[in-house]
KOLVEXMI-512710 format. One line per 5 residues: number of its first residue (from 1); for each residue x negated, y negated, z negated of N, C-alpha, C, O, CB. Coordinates in steps of 0.001 Angstrom, whole numbers, plus 524288, in hexadecimal, padded with zeros to 5 digits. Glycine has a CB too. Layout:
NUM) X,Y,Z,X,Y,Z,X,Y,Z,X,Y,Z,X,Y,Z; ... $
END
This chain:
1) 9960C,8FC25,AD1D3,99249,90066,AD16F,98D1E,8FE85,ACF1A,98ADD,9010D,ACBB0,9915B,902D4,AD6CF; 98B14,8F97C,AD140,98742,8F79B,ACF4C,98757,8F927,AC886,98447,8FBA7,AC5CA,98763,8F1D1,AD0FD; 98C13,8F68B,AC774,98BC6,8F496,AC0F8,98B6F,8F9B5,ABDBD,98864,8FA91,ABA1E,991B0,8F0E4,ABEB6; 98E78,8FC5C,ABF5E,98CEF,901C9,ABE51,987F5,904DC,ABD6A,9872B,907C1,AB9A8,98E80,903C6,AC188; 983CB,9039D,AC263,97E4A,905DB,AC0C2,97CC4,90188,ABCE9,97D08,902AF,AB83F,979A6,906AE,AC5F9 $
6) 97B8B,8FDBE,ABDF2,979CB,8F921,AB97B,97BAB,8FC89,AB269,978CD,8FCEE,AAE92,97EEC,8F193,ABB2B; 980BD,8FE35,AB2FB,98153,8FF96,AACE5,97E8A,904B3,AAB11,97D82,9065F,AA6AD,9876E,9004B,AAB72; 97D9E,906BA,AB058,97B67,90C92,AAF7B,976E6,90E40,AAC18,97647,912C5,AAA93,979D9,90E71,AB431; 97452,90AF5,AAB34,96F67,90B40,AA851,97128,90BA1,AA301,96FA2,90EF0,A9FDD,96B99,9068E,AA932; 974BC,907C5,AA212,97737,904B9,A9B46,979EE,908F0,A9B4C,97B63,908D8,A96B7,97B6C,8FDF4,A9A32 $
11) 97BE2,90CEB,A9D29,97F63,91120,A9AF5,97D81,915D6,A9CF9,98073,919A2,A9D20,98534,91089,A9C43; 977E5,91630,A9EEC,973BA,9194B,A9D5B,97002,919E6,A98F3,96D79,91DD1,A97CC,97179,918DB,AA031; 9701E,914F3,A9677,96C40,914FD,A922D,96F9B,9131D,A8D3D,96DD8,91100,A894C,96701,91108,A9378; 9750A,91464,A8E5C,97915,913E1,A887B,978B0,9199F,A8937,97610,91BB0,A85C2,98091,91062,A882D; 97AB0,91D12,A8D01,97B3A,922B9,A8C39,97545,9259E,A894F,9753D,92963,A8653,97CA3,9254D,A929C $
16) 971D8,92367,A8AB2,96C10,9250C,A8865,96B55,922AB,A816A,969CF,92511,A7D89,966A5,9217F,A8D19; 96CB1,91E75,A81E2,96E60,91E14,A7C8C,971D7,9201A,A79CA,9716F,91EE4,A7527,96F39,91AB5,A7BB6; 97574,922FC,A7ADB,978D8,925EE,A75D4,9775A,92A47,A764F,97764,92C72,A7205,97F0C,92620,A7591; 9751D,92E72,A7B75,971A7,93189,A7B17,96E82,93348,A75C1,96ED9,93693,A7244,96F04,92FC3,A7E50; 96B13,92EC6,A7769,966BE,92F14,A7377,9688C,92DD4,A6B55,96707,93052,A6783,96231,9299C,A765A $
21) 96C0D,9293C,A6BA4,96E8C,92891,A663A,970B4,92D52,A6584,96F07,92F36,A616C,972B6,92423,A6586; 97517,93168,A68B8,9751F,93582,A6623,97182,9390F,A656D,97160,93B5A,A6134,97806,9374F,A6749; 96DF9,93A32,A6945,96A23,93D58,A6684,96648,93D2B,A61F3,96476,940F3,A5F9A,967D4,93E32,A6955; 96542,9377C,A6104,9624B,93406,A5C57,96759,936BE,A578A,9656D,937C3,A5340,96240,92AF2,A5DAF; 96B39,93778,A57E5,96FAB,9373B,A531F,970F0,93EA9,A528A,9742E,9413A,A5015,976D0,9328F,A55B3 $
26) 96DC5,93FA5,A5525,97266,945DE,A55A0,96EE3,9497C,A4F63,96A32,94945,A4E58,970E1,94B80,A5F07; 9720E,94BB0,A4D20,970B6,94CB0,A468A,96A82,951F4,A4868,96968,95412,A4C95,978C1,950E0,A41A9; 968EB,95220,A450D,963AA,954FB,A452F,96440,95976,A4100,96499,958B7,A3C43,95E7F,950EA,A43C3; 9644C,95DC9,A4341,96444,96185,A3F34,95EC3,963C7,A3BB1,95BFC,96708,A3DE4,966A2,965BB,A41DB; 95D94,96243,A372E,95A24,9630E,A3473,959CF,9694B,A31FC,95D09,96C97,A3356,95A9D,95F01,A3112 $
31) 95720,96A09,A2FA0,955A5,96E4F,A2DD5,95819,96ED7,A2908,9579B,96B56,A25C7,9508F,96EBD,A2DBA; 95B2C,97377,A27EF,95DCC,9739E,A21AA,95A8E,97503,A1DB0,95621,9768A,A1EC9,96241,9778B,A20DF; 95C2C,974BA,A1898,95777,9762D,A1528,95AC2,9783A,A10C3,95E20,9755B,A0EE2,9531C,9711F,A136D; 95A2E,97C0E,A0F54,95CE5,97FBF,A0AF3,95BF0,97D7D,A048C,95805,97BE7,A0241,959F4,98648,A0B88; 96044,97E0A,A0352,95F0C,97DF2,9FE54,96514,97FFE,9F98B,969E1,97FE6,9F9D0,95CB0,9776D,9FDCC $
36) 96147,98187,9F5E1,9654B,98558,9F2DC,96A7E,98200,9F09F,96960,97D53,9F08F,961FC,98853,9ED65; 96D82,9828F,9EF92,97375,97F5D,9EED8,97303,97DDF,9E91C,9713A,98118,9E605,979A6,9837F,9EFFF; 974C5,97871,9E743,974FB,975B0,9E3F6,97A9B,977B3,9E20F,97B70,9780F,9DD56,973D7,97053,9E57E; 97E92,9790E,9E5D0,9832D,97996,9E212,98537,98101,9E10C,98885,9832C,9DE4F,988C0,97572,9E56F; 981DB,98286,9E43C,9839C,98719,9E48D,98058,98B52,9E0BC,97BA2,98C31,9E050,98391,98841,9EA1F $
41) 9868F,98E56,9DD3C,98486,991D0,9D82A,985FE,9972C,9D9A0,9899E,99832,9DC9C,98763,99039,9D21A; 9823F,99B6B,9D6D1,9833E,99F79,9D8B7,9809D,9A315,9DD18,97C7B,9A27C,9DF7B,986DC,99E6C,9D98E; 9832B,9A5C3,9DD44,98092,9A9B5,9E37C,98476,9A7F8,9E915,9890E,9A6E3,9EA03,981E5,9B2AC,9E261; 98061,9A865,9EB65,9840A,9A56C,9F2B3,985AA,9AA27,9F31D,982FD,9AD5F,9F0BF,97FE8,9A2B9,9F9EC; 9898B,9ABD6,9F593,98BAB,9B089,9F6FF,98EB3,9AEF3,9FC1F,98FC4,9B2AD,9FEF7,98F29,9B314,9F268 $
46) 99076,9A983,9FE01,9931F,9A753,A00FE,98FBE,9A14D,A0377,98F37,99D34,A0102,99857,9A6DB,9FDDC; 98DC6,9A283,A0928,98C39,99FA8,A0A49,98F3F,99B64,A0C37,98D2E,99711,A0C98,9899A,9A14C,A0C28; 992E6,99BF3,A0D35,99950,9970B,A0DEC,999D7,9937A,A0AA4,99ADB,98EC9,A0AFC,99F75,99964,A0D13; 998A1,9979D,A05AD,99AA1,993A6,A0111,99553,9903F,9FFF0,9955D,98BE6,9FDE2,99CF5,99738,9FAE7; 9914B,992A9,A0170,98BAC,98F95,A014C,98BC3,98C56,A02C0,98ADC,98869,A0020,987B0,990CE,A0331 $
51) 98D56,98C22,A09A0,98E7E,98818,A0CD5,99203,98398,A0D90,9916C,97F26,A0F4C,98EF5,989CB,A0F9C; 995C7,98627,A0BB7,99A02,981E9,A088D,99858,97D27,A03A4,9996E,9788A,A02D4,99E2B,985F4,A055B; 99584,980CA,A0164,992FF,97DD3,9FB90,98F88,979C2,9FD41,9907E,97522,9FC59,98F26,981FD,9F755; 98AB8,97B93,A002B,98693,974FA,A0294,9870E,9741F,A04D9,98343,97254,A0732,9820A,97344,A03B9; 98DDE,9740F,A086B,98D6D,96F0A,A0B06,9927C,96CB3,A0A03,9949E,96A17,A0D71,98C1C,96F5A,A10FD $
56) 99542,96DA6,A0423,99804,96A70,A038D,9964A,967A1,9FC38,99865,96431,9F999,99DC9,96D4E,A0532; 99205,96AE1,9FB45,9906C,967BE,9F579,98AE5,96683,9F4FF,988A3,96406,9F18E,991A8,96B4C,9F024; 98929,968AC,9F904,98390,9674E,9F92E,9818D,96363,9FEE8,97D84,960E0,9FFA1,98067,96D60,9F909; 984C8,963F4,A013E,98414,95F75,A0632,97FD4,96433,A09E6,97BCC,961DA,A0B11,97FFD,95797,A03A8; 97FB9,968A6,A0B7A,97C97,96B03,A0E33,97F6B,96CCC,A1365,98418,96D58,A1461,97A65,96EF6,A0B1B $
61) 97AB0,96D8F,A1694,97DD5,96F2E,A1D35,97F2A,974A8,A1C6F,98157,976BA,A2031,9794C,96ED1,A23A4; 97E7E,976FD,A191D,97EAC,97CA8,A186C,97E53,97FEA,A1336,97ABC,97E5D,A106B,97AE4,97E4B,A1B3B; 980F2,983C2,A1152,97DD1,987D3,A0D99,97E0F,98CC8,A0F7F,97F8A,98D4A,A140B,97FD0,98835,A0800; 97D07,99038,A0D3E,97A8D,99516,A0C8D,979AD,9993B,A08EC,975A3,998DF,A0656,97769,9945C,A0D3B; 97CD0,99D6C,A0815,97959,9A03E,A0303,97426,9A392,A061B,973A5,9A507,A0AA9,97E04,9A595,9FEED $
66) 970CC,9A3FD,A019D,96C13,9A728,A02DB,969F3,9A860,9FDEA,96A24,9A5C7,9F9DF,967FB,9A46B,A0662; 96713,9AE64,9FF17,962EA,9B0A1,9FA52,95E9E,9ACAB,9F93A,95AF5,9ABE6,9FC40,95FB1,9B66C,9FC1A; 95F51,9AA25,9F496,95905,9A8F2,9F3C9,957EA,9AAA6,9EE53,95B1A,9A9E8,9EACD,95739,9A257,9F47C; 9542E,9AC8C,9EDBA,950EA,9B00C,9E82B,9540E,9B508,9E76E,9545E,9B640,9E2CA,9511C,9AC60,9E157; 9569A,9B870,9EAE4,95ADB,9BA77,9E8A7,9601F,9B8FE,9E7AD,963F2,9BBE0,9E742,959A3,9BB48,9E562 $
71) 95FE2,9B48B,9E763,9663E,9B2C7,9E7B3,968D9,9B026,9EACD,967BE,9ABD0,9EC8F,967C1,9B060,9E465; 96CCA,9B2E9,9EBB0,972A0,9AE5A,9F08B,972D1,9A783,9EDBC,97468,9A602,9E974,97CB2,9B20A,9EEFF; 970CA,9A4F4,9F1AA,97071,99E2B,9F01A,973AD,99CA8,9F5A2,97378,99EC0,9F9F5,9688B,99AA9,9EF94; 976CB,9981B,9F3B6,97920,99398,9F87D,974CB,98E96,9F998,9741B,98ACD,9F6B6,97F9F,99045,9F5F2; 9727B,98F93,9FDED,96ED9,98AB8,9FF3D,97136,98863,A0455,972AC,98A83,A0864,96845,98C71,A0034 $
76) 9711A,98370,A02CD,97431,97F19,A03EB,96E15,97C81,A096F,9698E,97BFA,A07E7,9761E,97A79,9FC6D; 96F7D,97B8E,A0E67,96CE1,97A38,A12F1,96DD5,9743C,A1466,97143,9723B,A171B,96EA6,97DE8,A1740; 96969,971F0,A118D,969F2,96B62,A13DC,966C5,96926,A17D0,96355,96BC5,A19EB,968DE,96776,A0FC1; 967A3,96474,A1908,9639D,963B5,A1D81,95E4A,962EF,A1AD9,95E2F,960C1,A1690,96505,95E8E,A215B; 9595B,964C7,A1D63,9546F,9643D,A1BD0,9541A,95C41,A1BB5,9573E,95983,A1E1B,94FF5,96841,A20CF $
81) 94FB5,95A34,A1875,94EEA,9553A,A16CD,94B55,9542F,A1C47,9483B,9579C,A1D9C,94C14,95480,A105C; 94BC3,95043,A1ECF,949DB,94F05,A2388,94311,94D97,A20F1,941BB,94AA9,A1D5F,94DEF,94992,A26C3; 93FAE,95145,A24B9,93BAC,95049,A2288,93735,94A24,A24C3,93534,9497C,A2915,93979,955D8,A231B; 936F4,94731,A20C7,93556,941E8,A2285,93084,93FED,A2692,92F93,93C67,A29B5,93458,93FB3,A1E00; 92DC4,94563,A23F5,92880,9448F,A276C,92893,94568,A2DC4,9259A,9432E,A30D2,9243F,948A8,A254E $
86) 92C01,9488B,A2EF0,92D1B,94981,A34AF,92DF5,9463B,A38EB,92EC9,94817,A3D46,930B0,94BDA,A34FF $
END
């Protein structure tokens, strides 16, 4: 029983350590930032196919059609650039 409390501490402060390493590691969701599609021609009429398009040729978490100036556009949703000064 003795040896038992003796370890109790060392496998109190391993459990506090992976604790904390996973929370140091767990992904951070940033802010997306729009922008109009490099591959996409035409009028969006299909936001699937938008969505399909930047994130398999443009590397984006997302697309979208939307009005801008009057016209149906596919804009493609990437992660915002981590801002340095912060």
């Amino acid at each position: 029983m003795a040896k038992t409390l003796k370890s109790l501490p060392f496998f109190a402060l391993f459990f506090i350590l992976i604790l904390v390493a996973n929370w140091e590691m767990m992904p951070v969701e940033g802010k997306l930032c729009e922008k109009a599609s490099q591959t996409w021609s035409g009028k969006c009429g299909n936001t699937g196919h938008c969505d399909n398009q930047c994130k398999k040729w443009e590397d984006a978490r997302n697309g979208a059609c939307h009005v801008r100036d009057g016209n149906w556009k596919c804009f493609c949703y990437f992660n915002c650039p981590l801002d340095k000064h912060n």
